[in-house]
VOGU-3710 file (C-alpha; in Angstrom, 3 decimals, decimal comma):
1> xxxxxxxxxx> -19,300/-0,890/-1,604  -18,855/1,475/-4,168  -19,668/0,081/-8,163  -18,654/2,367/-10,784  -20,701/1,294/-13,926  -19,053/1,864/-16,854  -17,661/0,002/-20,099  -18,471/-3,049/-19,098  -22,123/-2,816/-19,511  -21,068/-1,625/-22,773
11> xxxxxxxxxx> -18,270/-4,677/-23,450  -19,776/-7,535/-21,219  -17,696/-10,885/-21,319  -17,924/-13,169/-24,215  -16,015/-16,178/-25,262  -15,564/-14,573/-28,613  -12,895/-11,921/-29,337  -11,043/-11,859/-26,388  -8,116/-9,744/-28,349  -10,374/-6,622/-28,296
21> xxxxxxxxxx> -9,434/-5,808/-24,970  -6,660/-4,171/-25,992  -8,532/-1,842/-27,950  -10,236/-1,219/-25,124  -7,846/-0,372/-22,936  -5,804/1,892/-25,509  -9,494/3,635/-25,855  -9,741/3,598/-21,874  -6,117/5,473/-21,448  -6,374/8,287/-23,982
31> xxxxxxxxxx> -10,069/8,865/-22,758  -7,902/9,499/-19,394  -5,179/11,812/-21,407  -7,507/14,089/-23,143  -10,284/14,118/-19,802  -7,697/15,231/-17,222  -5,866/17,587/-19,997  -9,136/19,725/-20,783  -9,783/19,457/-16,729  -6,442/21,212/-16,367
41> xxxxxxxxxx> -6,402/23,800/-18,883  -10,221/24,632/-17,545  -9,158/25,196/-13,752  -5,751/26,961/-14,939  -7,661/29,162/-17,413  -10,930/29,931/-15,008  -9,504/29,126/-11,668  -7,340/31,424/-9,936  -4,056/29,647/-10,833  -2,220/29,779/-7,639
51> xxxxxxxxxx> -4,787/28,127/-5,849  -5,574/25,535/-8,187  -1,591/24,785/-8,559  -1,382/24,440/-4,439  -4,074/22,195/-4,774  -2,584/19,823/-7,342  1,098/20,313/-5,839  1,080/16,692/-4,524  -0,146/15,785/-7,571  2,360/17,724/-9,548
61> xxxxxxxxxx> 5,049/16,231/-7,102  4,384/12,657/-8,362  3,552/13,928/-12,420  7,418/14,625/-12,060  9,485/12,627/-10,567  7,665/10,115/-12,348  8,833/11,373/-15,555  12,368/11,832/-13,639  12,019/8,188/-12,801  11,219/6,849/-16,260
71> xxxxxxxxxx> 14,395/9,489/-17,221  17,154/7,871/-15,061  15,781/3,917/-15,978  16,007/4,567/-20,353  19,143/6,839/-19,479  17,513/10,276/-20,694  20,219/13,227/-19,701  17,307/15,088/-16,938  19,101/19,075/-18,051  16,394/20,186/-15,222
81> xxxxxxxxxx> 14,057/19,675/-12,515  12,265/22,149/-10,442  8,609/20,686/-9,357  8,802/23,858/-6,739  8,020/26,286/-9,745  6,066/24,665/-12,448  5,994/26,544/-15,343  3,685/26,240/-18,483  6,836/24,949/-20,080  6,964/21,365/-16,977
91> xxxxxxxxxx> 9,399/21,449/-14,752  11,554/18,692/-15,836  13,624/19,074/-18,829  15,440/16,702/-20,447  17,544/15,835/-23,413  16,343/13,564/-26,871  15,886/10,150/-25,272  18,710/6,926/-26,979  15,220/5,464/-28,944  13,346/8,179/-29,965
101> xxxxxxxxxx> 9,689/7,988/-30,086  9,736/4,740/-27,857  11,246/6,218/-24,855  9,481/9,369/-25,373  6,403/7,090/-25,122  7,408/5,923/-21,749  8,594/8,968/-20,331  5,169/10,715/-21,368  2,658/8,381/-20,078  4,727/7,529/-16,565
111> xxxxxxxxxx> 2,914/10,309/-14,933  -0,734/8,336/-15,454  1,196/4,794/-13,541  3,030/6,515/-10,986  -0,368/8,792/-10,299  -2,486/5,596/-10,245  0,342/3,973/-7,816  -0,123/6,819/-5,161  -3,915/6,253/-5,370  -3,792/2,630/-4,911
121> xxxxxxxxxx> -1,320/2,977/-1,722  -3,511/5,685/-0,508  -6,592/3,504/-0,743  -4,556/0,340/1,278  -3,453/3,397/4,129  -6,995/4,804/4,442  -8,380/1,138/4,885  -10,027/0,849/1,314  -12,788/3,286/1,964  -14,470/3,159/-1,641
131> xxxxxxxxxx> -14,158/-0,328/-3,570  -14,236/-0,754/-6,718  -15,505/-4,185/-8,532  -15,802/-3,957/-12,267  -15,201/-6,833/-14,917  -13,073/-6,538/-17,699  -14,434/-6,278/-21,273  -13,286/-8,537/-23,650  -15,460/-8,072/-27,211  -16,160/-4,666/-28,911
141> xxxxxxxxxx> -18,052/-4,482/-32,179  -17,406/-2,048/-34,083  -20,413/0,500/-35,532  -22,355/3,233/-35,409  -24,146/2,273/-32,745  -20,576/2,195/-30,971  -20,242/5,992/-30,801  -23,934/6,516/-29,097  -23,180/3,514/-26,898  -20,077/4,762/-24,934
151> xxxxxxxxxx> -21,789/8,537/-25,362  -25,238/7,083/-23,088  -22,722/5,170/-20,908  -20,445/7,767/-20,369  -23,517/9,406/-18,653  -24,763/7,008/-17,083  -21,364/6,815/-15,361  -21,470/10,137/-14,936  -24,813/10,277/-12,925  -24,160/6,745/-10,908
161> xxxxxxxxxx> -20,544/8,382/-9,936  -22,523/11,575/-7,788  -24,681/9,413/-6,220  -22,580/6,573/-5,327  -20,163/9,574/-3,810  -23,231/11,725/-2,607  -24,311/8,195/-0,480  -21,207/6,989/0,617  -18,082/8,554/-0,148  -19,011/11,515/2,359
171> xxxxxxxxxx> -19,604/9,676/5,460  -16,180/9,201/6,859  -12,991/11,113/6,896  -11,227/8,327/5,439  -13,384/8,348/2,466  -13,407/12,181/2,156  -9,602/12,264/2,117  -9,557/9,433/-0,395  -12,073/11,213/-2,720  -9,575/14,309/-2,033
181> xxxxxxxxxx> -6,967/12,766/-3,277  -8,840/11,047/-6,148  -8,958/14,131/-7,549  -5,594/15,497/-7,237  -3,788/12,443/-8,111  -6,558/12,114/-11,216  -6,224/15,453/-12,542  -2,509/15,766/-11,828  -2,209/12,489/-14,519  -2,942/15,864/-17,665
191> xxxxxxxxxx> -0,116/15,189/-20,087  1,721/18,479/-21,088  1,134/19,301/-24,385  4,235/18,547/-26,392  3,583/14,956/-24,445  -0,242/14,015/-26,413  1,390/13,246/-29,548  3,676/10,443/-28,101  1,075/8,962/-25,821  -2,490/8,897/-28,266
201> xxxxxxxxxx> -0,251/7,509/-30,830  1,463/4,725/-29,018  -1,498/3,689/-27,082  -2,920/3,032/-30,330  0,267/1,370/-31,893  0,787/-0,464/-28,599  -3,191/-1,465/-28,235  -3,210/-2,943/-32,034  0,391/-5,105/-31,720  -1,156/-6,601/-28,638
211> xxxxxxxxxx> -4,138/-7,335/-30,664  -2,740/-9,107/-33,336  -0,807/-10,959/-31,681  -3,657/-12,241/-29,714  -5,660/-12,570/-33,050  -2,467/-14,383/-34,406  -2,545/-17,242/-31,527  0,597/-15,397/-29,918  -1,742/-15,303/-26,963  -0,921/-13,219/-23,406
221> xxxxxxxxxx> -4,426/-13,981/-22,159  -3,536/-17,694/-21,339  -1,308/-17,166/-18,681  -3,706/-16,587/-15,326  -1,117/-13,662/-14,065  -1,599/-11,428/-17,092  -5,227/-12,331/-16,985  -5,482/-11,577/-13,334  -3,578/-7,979/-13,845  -5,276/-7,063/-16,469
231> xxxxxxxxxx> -8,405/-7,609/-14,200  -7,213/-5,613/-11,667  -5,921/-2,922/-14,138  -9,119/-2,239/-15,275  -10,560/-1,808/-12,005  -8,079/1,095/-11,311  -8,923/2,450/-15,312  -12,633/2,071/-14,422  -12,152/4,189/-11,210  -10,238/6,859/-12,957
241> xxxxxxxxxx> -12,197/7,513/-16,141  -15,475/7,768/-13,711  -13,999/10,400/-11,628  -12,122/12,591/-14,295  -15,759/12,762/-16,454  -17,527/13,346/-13,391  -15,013/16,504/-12,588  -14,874/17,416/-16,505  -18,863/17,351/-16,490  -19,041/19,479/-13,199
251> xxxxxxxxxx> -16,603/21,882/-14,061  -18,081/22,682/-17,685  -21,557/22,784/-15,789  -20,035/25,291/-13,002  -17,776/27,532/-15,942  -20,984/27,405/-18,537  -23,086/29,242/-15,442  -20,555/31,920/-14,603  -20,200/32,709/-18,247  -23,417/32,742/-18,698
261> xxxxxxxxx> -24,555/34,908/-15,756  -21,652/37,301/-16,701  -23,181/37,958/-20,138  -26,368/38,692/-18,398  -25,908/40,492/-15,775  -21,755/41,638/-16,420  -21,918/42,782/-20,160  -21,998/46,615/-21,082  -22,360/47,790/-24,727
//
């Protein structure tokens, strides 16, 4: 079985502060926006961009008609989709949304759900082939020592990622194909630009009403079935934000060596 460690180790259970792990998931999902945006931009910008737009096409598929999907249930006018020729610009247009801001919020992060759906039924198809088993933080305090915290973790997760797939995730076609589509389905969650601004900002908005309500008594946490999905939420958050640093790290490894062996070897003056 395949453990991921990651903010857990960092956040480990308490029976204080429970609230805070809303905070951590709001941190959690824009780590997720901005990783798989710079991921994007790299393989479009250094990658030749037909290939690396073939590659992602399922991907791209899913990024959307999820957007379609969250479109047609808020009642957003779609003026176009084409996910056949996607364009810097997306390929689904669409007018103002009825609630400004609020909509736009849903619309922009549906890609990341209906991206993490795909790779959950893929998982359940290809018989579960990696498994992940994290537990879900519930106490953050906040410092200095914060910042260098989640930096050493984030490699440590990182490093434990490569192995974990260099021992096991290559030893079966199931698990190949899953990893495979890991990293479409991952990378394919990149917000378009115009997009960022909705989602960091309501992530945060949304993260801190959940948190004060919790902090006020108004408390979610005490029913077992939004306990229990939040569990399993972070499992699938967990899974993500391991594999989109691991591909960020790799790539700006793979794209600092080229450069560098171009100015060497490439430059004339």
């Amino acid at each position: 079985m395949l453990l991921f460690f990651v903010l857990y180790k960092l956040y480990p259970r308490h029976t204080g502060s429970p609230e805070t792990v809303y905070l951590a998931f709001a941190f959690g999902f824009i780590v997720i926006i901005f990783a798989s945006f710079g991921i994007e931009k790299l393989w479009s910008k250094y990658l030749n961009t037909k290939i690396v737009k073939s590659f992602l096409f399922p991907g791209t598929v899913i990024h959307e008609l999820s957007h379609a999907f969250l479109c047609l249930i808020t009642g957003t006018t779609i003026k176009d989709l084409n996910i056949f020729r996607i364009e810097n610009s997306g390929g689904l247009q669409h007018d103002r949304p009825k609630v400004p801001y609020l909509f736009d919020f849903f619309i922009a992060i549906s890609p990341i759900f209906g991206c993490a759906f795909v790779l959950i039924l893929a998982s359940i198809i290809l018989g579960n082939p990696i498994k992940v088993s994290e537990s879900l933080p519930n106490e953050m305090s906040f410092s200095m020592k914060l910042v260098f915290d989640y930096a050493r973790n984030f490699l440590d997760m990182i490093r434990l990622t490569l192995n974990a797939f260099w021992k096991i995730g290559f030893h079966s076609i199931s698990s190949i194909l899953f990893i495979i589509a890991s990293i479409i389905f991952t990378v394919s969650m990149a917000p378009h630009k115009r997009d960022i601004k909705y989602i960091v900002l309501g992530f945060i908005i949304l993260g801190t009403i959940l948190f004060f309500l919790e902090l006020f008594g108004v408390s979610l946490l005490g029913y077992k079935w939004w306990d229990q999905a939040l569990e399993d939420s972070w499992r699938i958050v967990t899974y993500i934000i391991s594999l989109l640093l691991t591909i960020l790290f790799i790539t700006s490894i793979i794209i600092g060596i080229i450069k560098g062996i171009r100015l060497t070897f490439g430059h004339k003056s």
